[in-house]
C-alpha positions as CSV (number, residue, x, y, z in Angstrom):
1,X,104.9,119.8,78.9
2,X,104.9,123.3,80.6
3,X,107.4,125.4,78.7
4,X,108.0,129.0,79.2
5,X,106.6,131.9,76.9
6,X,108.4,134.8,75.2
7,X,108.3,136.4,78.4
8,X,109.4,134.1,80.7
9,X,105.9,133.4,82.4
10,X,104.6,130.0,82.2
11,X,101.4,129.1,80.4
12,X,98.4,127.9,82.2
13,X,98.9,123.8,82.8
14,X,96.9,121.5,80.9
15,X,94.1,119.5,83.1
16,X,96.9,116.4,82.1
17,X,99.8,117.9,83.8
18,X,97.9,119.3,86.6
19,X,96.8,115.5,87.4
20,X,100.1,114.5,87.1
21,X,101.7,117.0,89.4
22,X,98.7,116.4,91.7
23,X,100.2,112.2,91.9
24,X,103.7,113.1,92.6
25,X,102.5,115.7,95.2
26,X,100.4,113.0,96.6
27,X,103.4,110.5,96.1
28,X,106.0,112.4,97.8
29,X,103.5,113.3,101.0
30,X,103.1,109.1,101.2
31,X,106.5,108.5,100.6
32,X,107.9,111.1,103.3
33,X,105.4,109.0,105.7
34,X,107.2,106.2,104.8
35,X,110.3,107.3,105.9
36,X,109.3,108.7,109.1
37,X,107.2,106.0,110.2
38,X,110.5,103.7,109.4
39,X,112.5,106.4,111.5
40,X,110.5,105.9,114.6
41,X,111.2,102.0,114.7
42,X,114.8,102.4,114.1
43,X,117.7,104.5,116.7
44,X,120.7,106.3,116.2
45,X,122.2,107.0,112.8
46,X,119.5,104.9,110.5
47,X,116.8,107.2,112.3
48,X,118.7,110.4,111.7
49,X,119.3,108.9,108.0
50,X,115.8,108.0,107.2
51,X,114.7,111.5,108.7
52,X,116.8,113.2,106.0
53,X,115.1,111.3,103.5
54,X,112.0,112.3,104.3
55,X,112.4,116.2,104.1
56,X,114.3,115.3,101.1
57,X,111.3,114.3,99.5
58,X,109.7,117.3,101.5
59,X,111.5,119.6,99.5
60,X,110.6,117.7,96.6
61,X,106.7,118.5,97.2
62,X,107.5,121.9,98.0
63,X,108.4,122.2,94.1
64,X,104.6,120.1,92.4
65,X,103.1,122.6,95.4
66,X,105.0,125.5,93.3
67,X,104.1,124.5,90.1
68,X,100.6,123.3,90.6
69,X,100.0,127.1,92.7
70,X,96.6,127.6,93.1
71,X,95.1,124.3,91.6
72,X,96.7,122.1,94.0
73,X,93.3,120.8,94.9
74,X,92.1,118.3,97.6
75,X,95.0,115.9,98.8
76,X,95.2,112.8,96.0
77,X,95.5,108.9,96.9
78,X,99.0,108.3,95.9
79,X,100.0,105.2,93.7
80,X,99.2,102.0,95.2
81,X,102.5,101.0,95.6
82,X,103.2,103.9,97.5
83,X,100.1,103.5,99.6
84,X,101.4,99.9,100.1
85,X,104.8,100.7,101.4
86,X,102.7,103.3,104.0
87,X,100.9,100.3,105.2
88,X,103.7,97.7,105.6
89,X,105.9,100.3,106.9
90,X,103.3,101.0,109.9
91,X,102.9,97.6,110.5
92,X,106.1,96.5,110.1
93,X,108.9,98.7,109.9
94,X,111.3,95.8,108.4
95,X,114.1,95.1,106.2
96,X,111.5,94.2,103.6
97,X,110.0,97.5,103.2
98,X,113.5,99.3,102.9
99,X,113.9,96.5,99.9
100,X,110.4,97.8,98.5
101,X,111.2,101.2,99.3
102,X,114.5,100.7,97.2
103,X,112.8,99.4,94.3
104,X,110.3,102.2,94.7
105,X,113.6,104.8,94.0
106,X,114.9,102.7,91.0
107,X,111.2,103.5,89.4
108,X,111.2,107.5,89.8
109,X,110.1,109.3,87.0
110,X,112.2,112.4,87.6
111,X,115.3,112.0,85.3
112,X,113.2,111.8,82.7
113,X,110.4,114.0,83.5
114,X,111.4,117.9,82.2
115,X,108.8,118.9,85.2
116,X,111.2,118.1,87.8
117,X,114.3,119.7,88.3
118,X,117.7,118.3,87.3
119,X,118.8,118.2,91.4
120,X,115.8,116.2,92.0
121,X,116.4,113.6,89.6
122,X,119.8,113.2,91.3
123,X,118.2,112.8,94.2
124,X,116.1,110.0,93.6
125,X,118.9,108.2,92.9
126,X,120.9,109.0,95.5
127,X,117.9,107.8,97.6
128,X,118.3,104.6,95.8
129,X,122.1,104.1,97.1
130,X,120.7,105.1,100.7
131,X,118.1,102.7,100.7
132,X,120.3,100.1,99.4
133,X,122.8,100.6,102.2
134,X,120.1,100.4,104.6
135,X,118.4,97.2,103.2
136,X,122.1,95.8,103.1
137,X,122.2,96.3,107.3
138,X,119.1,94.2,107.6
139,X,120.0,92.1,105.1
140,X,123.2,90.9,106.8
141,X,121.4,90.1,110.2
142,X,118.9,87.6,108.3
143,X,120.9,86.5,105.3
144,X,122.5,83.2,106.9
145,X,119.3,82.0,108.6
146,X,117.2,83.5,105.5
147,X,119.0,81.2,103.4
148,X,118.8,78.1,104.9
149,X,115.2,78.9,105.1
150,X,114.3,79.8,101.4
151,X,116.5,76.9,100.6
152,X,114.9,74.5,102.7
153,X,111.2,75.4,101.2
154,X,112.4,75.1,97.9
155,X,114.1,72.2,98.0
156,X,111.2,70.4,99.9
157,X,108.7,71.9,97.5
158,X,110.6,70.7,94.4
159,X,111.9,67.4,95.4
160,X,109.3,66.3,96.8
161,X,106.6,67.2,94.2
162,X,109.2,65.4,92.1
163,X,109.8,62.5,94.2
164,X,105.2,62.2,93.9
165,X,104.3,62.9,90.7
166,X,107.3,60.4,89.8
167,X,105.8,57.7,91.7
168,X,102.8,58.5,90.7
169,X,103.7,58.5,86.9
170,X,104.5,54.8,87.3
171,X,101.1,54.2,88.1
172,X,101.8,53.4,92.0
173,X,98.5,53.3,94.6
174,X,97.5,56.4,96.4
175,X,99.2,54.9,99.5
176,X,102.1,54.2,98.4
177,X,102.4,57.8,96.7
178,X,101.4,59.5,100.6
179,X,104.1,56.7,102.1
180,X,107.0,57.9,99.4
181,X,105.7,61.4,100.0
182,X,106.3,61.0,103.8
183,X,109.0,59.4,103.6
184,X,110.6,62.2,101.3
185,X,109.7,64.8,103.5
186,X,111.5,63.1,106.7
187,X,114.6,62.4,104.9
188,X,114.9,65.3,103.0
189,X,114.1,67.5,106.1
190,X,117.0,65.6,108.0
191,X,119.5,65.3,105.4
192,X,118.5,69.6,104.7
193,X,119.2,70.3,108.7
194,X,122.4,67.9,109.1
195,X,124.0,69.3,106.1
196,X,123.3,72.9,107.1
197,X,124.6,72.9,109.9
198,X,127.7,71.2,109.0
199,X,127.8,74.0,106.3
200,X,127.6,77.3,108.5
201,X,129.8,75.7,111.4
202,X,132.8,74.9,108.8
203,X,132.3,79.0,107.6
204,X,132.4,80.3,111.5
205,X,135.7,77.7,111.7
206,X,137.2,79.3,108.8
207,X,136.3,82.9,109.9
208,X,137.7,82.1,113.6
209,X,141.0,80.2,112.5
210,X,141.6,83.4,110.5
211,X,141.5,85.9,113.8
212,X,144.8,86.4,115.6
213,X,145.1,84.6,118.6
214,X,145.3,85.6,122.2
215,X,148.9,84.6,122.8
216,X,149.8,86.7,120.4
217,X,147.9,89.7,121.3
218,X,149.8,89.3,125.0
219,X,152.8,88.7,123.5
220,X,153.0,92.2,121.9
221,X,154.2,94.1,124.9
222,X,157.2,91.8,125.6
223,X,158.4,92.1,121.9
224,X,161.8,93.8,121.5
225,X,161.3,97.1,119.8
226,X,164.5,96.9,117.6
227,X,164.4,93.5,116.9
228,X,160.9,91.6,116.4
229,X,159.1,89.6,113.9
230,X,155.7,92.2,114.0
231,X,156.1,93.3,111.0
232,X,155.9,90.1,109.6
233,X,152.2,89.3,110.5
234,X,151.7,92.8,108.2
235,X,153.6,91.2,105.4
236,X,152.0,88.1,105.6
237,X,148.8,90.3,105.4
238,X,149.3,91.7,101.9
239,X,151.4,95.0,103.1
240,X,154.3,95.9,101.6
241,X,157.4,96.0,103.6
242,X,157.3,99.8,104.0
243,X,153.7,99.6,104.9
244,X,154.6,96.8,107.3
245,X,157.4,97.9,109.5
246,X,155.7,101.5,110.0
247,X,152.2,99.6,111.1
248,X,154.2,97.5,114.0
249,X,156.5,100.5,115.0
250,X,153.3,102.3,115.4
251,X,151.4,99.3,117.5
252,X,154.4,99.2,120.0
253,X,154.4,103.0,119.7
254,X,151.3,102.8,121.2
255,X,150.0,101.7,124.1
256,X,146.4,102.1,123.2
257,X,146.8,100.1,119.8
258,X,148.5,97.2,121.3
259,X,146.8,94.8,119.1
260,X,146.7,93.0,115.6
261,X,143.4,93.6,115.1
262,X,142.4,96.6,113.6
263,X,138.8,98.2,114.6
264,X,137.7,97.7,110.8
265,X,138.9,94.0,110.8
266,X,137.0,93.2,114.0
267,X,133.6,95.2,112.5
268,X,134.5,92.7,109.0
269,X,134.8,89.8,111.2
270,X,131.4,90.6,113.0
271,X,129.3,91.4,110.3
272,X,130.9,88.2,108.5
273,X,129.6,86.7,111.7
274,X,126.4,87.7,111.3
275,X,126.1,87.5,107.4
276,X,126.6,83.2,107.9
277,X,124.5,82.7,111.1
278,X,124.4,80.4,113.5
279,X,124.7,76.4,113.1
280,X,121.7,75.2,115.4
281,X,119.6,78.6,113.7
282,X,120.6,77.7,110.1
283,X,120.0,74.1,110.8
284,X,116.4,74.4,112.0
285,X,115.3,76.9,109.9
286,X,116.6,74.5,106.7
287,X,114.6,71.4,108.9
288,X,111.5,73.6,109.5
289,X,110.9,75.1,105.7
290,X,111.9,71.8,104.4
291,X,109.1,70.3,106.4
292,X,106.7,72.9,105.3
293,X,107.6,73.0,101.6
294,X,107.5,69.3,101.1
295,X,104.0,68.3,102.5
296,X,102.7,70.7,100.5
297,X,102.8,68.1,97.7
298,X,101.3,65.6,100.2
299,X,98.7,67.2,101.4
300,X,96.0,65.9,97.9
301,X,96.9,62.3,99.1
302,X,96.8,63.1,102.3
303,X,93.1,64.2,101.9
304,X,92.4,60.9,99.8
305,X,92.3,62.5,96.5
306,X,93.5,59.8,93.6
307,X,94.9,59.5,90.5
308,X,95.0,62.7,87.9
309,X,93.4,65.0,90.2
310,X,95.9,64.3,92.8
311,X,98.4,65.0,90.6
312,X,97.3,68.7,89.4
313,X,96.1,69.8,92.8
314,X,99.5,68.9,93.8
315,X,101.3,70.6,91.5
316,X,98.9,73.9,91.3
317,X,99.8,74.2,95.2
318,X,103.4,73.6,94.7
319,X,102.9,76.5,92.1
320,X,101.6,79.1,94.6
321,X,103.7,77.9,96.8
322,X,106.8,78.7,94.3
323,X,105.6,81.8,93.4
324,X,105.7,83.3,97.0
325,X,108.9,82.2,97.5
326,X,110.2,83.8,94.2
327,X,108.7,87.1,95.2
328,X,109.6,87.0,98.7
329,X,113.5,87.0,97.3
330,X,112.8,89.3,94.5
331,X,111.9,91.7,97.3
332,X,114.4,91.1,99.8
333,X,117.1,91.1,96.8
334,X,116.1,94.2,94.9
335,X,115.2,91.5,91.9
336,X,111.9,92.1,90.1
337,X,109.7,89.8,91.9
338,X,107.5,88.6,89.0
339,X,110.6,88.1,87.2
340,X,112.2,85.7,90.4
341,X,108.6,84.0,90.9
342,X,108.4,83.1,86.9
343,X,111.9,81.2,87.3
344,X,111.0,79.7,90.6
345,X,108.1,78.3,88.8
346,X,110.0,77.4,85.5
347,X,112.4,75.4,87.7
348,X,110.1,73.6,90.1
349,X,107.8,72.6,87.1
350,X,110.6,71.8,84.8
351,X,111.8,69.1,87.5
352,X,108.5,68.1,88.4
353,X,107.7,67.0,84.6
354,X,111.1,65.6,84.0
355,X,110.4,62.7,87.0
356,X,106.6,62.1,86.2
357,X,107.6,61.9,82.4
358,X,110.7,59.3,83.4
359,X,108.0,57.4,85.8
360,X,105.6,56.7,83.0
361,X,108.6,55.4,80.9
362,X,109.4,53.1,83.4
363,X,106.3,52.8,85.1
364,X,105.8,49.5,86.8
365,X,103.0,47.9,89.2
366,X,103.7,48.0,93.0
C-alpha cells in the first residue's frame, strides 16, 4: 500500500503495486475499447451513453498513469475477461456482452482498493446501474421469444433424457428406447409450440383489452365540458377524485392531449409488447429448441450404441448440453453462470435418475 511520508511525498512503489497498477491501466485501456466498439453498433442516446462510459474509464487511467509516473512500462495484456469482452464486443456488439460487461462492473476492485480514489469507486458502480439499464433494453426485445426458447431446450433435454433412461431402466431393446425417444421428441415439441403460443397470445389479449378503445378516444371532443363522465375513467384508474377531475378538465382543455392515453402508458404498453413477444415467434422458437434439446438424448441410440454405454453417453451429452444453457442465462440474467449451470445440471440429472431408478423398479420385458 503506497502511503504518504512525513512530508507528504510518496515513497517509491513496491515492484507488487507497480504490477498491479500496470493491470488496471491495462484493464481500463481494454475496457474503454469495449465501450466504444459497443458505441459504434448502437445510435442515438445508447451511443452517446456508452461514449461517456468510456472516457469515464479514461479518466480512470489517467489516475494508474499518475501514480505509476515514470514506470508505466510497455502496454500490459489486460485480464482475460476483459480481453474477452474486447473480442465479443467486436464481433458482436449484443445484449450479451452489456450482460458480461455488467458483471464485469459488479467485480471492480476499486471500493476496496485504497489505490484508487473514493469517486472512482462510485463510479464503478454507477457503471454497474448504466450497464444494467442498457442490458435491460435488449433484454426486453428478446425476453419473450428467449424464453420460449431456453424453455423449449430444457424441457426437451430433461424430459426426454428422462422419458430414455426410464425405458431403458426397464430393460426395453435399443429400438424401442430410439422409437420412445422419437416419439418424445415429436410430442413434446408439439405440445411445447401449441401451448406457447396459446400462452403469449392470451398475454397480448390481456395487454390489448386493457388499452382504451377508439370510440372512446373520438368521443372526447363531443363530451360536455360541465357535465361528463371523463373523470371517471381517472377514477377508475387509481386517481383520486382531485387528481381525476383536474386530469379530464385538462384533456378537454387541450386540444393537443385529446386522448386517454398518456405518452408513458402507450411507451408501458409497447415495451410490454415487446417484453411477451409474438405468438407464431414464441411458438416456434419453443418447437425448434424442443426439437434440438430432446434428440440430444437420442442421438447414442440413434448411432446403434446399446445398453450401459448408451445410457452414459446420453446423459454426459445431456450434461454439456445443460451446462450451456445454464450459463447462457447466468449471462443474459446478471446470475453467476457457474452458479446457474450447476443447478441446471442438479435438476436435469436429479429427474433423469428419478425415472431410470423407477424403471428398474418396475422394469418389465417388452
Amino acid at each position: 500500500m503506497v502511503s504518504p511520508t512525513d512530508s507528504g511525498a510518496r515513497p517509491d512503489p513496491t515492484p507488487r503495486e507497480v504490477r498491479r497498477w500496470r493491470r488496471y491501466l491495462a484493464d481500463e485501456r481494454a475496457e474503454a475499447a469495449v465501450y466504444r466498439d459497443l458505441a459504434k453498433r448502437r445510435s442515438g442516446e445508447e451511443r452517446e451513453i456508452l461514449l461517456a462510459l468510456a472516457e469515464a474509464e479514461g479518466r480512470h487511467e489517467a489516475h494508474w498513469r499518475t501514480l505509476l509516473g515514470e514506470q508505466v512500462g510497455k502496454p500490459v495484456r489486460g485480464s482475460l475477461r476483459t480481453r474477452l469482452l474486447g473480442v465479443l464486443a467486436r464481433r458482436f456488439g449484443s445484449v450479451f456482452v452489456l450482460a458480461l460487461a455488467q458483471r464485469a462492473e459488479t467485480r471492480s476492485p476499486y471500493p476496496t482498493d485504497l489505490d484508487a480514489t473514493d469517486a472512482m469507486g462510485a463510479d464503478e458502480r454507477i457503471h454497474e446501474e448504466v450497464v444494467r439499464a442498457l442490458a435491460t433494453r435488449g433484454r426486453n426485445r428478446l425476453s419473450g421469444t428467449f424464453r420460449a426458447a431456453v424453455f423449449g431446450a430444457n424441457d426437451g433435454l430433461v424430459s426426454n433424457l428422462a422419458l430414455i433412461l426410464g425405458i431403458s431402466g426397464s430393460g426395453a431393446s435399443n429400438e424401442i428406447v430410439l422409437l420412445t425417444g422419437l416419439a418424445g421428441l415429436l410430442s413434446g415439441a408439439l405440445s411445447m409450440g401449441a401451448g406457447e403460443y396459446v400462452s403469449v397470445r392470451s398475454q397480448r389479449e390481456l395487454l390489448e383489452a386493457s388499452m382504451p378503445g377508439k370510440g372512446a378516444r373520438e368521443a372526447i371532443p363531443l363530451l360536455d365540458v360541465d357535465a361528463n363522465e371523463l373523470a371517471l375513467v381517472y377514477r377508475a384508474r387509481g386517481m383520486s377524485v382531485a387528481e381525476a377531475e383536474k386530469q379530464a378538465a385538462e384533456v378537454l382543455r387541450e386540444s393537443d392531449q385529446l386522448d386517454l392515453v398518456s405518452e408513458d402508458d402507450t411507451d408501458d404498453a409497447v415495451d410490454a409488447h415487446e417484453a411477451i413477444g409474438t405468438g407464431l415467434g414464441a411458438a416456434a422458437a419453443s418447437f425448434c429448441f424442443f426439437a434440438s434439446g430432446a434428440i440430444i438424448p437420442v442421438l447414442p441410440y440413434l448411432f446403434g450404441i446399446e445398453g450401459t454405454t448408451a445410457v452414459i453417453v446420453s446423459a454426459a451429452l445431456v450434461g454439456v448440453a445443460l451446462l450451456s444453457t445454464g450459463v447462457v442465462v447466468g449471462l443474459l440474467s446478471g446470475a453467476p453462470p457457474i452458479k446457474r449451470a450447476l443447478r441446471q445440471l442438479a435438476i436435469g440429472y436429479g429427474a433423469a435418475a428419478a425415472t431410470y431408478l423407477l424403471g428398474m423398479l418396475f422394469g418389465a420385458s417388452i
